[in-house]
C-alpha positions as CSV (number, residue, x, y, z in Angstrom):
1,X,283.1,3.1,129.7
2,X,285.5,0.2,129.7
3,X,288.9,1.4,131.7
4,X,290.7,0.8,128.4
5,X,290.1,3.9,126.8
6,X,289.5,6.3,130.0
7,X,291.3,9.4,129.7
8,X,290.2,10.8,133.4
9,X,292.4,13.1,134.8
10,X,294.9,13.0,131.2
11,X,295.5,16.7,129.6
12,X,295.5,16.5,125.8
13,X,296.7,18.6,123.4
14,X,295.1,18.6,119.8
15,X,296.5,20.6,117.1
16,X,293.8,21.9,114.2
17,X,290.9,20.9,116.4
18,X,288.5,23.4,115.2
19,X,287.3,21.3,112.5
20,X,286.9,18.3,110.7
21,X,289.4,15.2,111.9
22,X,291.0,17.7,114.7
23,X,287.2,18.2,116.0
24,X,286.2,14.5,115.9
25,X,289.5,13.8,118.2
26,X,288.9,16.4,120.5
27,X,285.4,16.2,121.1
28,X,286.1,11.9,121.6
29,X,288.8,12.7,123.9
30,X,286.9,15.3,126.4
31,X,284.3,12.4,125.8
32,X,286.4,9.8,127.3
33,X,287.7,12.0,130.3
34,X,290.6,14.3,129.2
35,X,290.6,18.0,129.7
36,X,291.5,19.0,125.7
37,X,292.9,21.9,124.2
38,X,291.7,23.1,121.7
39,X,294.0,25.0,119.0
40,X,293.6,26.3,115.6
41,X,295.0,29.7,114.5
42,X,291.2,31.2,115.0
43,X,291.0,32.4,118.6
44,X,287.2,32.5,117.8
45,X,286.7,29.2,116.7
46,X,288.3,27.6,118.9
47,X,286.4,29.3,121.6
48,X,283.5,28.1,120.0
49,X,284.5,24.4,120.1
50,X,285.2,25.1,123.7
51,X,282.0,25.9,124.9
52,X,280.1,22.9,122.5
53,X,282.2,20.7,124.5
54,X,281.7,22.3,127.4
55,X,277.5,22.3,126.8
56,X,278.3,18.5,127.0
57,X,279.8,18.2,130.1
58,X,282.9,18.1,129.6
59,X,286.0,19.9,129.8
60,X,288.5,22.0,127.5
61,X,290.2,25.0,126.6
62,X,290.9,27.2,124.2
63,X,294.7,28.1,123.4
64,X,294.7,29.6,119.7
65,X,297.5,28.7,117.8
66,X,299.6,28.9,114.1
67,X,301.7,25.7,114.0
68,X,304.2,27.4,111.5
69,X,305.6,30.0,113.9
70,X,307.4,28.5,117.3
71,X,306.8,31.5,119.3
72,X,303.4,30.3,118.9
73,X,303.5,26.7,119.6
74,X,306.1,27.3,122.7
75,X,303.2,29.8,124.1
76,X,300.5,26.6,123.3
77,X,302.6,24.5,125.5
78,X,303.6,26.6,128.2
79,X,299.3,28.3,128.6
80,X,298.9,24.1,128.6
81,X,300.9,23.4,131.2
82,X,300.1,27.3,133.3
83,X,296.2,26.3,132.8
84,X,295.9,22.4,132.9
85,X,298.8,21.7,134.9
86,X,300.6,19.0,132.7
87,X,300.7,17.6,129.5
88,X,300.0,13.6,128.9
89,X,298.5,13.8,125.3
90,X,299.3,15.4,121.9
91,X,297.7,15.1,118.4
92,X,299.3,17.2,115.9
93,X,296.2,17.6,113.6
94,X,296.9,20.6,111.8
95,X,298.8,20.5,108.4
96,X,298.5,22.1,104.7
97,X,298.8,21.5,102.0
98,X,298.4,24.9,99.6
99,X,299.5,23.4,96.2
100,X,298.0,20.7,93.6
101,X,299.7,19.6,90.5
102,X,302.8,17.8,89.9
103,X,305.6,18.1,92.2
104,X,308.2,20.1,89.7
105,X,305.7,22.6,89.2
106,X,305.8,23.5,92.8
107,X,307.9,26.5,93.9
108,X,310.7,26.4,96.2
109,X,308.5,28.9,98.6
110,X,305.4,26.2,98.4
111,X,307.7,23.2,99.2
112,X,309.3,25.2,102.2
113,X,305.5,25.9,103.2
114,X,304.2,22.6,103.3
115,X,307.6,21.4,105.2
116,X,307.7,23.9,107.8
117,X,304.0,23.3,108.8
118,X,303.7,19.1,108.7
119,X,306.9,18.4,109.4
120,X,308.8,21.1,111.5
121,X,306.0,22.1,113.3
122,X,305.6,18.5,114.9
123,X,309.1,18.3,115.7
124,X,309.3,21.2,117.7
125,X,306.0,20.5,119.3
126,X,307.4,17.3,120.2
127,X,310.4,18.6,121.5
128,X,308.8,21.1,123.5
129,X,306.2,18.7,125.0
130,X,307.5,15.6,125.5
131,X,309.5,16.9,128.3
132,X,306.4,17.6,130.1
133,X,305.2,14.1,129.5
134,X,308.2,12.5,131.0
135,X,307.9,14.5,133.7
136,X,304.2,13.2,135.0
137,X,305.5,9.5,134.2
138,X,304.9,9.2,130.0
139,X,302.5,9.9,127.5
140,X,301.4,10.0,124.1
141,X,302.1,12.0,120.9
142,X,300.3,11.0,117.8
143,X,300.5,12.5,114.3
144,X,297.9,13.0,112.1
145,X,299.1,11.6,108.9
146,X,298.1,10.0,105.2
147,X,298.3,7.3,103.1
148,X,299.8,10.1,100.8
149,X,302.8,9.2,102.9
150,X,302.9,5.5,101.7
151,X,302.1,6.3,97.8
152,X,302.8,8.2,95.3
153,X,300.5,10.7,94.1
154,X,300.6,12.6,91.1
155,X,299.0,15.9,92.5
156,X,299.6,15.8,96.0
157,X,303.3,14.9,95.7
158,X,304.8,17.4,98.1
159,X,302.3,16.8,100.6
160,X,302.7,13.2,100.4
161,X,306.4,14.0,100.8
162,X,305.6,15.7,104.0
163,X,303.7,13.3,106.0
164,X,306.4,10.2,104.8
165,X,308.4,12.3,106.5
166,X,306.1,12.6,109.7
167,X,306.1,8.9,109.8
168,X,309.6,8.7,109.9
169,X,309.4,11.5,112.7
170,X,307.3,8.8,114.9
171,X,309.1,6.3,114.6
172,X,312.7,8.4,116.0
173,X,310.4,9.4,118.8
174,X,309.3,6.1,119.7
175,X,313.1,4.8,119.7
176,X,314.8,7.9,121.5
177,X,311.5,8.4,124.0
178,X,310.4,5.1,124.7
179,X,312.7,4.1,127.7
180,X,311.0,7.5,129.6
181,X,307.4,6.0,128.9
182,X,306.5,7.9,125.6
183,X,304.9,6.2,122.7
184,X,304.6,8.0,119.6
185,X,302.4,6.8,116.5
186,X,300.8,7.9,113.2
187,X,297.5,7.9,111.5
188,X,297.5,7.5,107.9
189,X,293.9,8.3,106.9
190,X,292.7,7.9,103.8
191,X,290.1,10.1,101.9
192,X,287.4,11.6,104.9
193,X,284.7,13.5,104.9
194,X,286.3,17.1,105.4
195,X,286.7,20.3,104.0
196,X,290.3,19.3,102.7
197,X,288.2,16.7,100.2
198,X,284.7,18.5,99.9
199,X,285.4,18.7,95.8
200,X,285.4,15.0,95.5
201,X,282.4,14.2,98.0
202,X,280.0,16.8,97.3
203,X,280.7,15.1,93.2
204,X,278.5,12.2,93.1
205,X,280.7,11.5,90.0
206,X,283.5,12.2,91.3
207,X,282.4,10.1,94.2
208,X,282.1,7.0,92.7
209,X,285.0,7.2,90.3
210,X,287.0,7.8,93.7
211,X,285.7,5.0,95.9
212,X,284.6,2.2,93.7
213,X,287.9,0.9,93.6
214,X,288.2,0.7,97.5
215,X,287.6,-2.8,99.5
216,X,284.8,-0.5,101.6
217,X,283.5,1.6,98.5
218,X,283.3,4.9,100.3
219,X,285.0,7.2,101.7
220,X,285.4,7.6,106.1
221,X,284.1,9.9,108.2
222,X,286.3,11.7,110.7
223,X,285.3,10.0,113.8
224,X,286.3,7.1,112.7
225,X,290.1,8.5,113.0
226,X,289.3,10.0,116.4
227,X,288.4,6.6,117.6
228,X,292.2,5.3,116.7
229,X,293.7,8.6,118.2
230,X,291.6,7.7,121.5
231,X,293.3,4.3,121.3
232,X,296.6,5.0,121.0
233,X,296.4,7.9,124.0
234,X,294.9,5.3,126.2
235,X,295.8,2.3,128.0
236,X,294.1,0.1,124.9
237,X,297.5,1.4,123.2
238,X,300.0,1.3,126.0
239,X,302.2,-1.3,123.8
240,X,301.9,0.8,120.4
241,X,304.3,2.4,119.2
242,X,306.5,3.3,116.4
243,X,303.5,2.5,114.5
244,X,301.7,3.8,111.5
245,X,298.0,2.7,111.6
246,X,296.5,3.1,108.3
247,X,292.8,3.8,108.2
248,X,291.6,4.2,104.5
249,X,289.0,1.6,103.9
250,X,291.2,-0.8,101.9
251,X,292.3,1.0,99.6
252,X,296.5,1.1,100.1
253,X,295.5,-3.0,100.3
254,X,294.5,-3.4,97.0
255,X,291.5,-2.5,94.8
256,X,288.2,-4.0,94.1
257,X,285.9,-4.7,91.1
258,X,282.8,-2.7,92.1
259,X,279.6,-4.9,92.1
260,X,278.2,-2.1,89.8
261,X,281.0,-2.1,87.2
């Protein structure tokens, strides 16, 4: 393993990391060295997680957690620092988004939702970890983003609202934390191979309406966003920051004329 992206010895936080994206980063980072916890709002699942990455040889921990409520995330970080000692690493994975359709249909008590759980949720976490981070010399805090954020969409609106706002989040943190060693930095995936998207995969027609218009023509698979989050927590990434790094396979570049068409 090149030095570049070892994580020995770092402590790593990763929000929603029970499934899907959240998994891929997890499992990468316990891969490359870091002692992970691992947090969704299933106490079970995440002890499940735990001991796959365990079978491999590697370490982790389960701290179960529901972003929206801070009682929860300030017992996350303080069972972090109680069990692990530290924190150096944080991925704020988790997110929602409960609502499809346009934007003015959307309820005052689904656009507080959707706020409170990609937006405020990271805020706090940062505020309550980043502390910790300064105090073993810096670290890294990455959000888990989308190219929602950069435009507009017709159904997602208020979720694409949400993580604009989470880029905007990164890049405060990167100007107000930088000077103590913290970099802070986004990921804007585009469509992956999760649950959240499973109607438009599993669709071959869906499938290809959705992806022949992309420079790559399909859609990514999520450890091809944990490979980014391991470079921006190591020392590949130590002079990014501030940054949103857009993985979607062309798309937010411009479109294509499929071969097939």
């Amino acid at each position: 393993m090149s030095s570049l992206f070892d994580l020995t010895g770092k402590i790593a936080i990763v929000t929603g990391s029970t499934k899907g994206i959240g998994l891929a980063i997890a499992r990468r980072m316990a891969e490359h060295g870091a002692t992970v916890v691992v947090s969704s709002r299933k106490e079970d699942a995440c002890e499940a997680v735990v001991a796959e990455i365990r079978a491999e040889g590697w370490k982790a921990v389960s701290i179960p957690c529901h972003v929206g409520r801070r009682e929860q995330l300030q017992n996350l970080v303080d069972q972090t620092v109680a069990q692990c000692g530290g924190i150096d690493i944080v991925v704020a994975n988790a997110g929602i988004n409960p609502y499809f359709g346009p934007a003015a249909g959307a309820s005052d008590e689904v656009f507080d939702r959707v706020m409170a759980t990609n937006v405020r949720a990271n805020f706090q976490l940062a505020n309550m970890t980043i502390p910790h981070m300064v105090a073993r010399g810096g670290g890294s805090f990455t959000i888990i983003s989308s190219i929602g954020g950069l435009i507009g969409q017709p159904q997602i609106g208020i979720y694409g609202i949400s993580k604009a706002a989470d880029m905007a989040l990164i890049r405060n943190i990167a100007v107000e934390w930088g000077p103590s060693g913290i970099r802070a930095n986004a990921i804007a995936p585009g469509l992956v191979r999760t649950d959240f998207a499973r109607a438009l995969w599993e669709d071959p027609v869906r499938y290809k309406k959705t992806t022949s218009q992309a420079p790559l023509q399909r859609i990514g698979e999520p450890d091809e966003i944990a490979g980014a989050a391991v470079f921006l927590a190591s020392a590949a990434g130590s002079f990014t920051t501030g940054h949103t790094l857009v993985i979607d396979g062309g798309i937010t570049a411009g479109t294509v004329t499929s071969p097939e068409a």
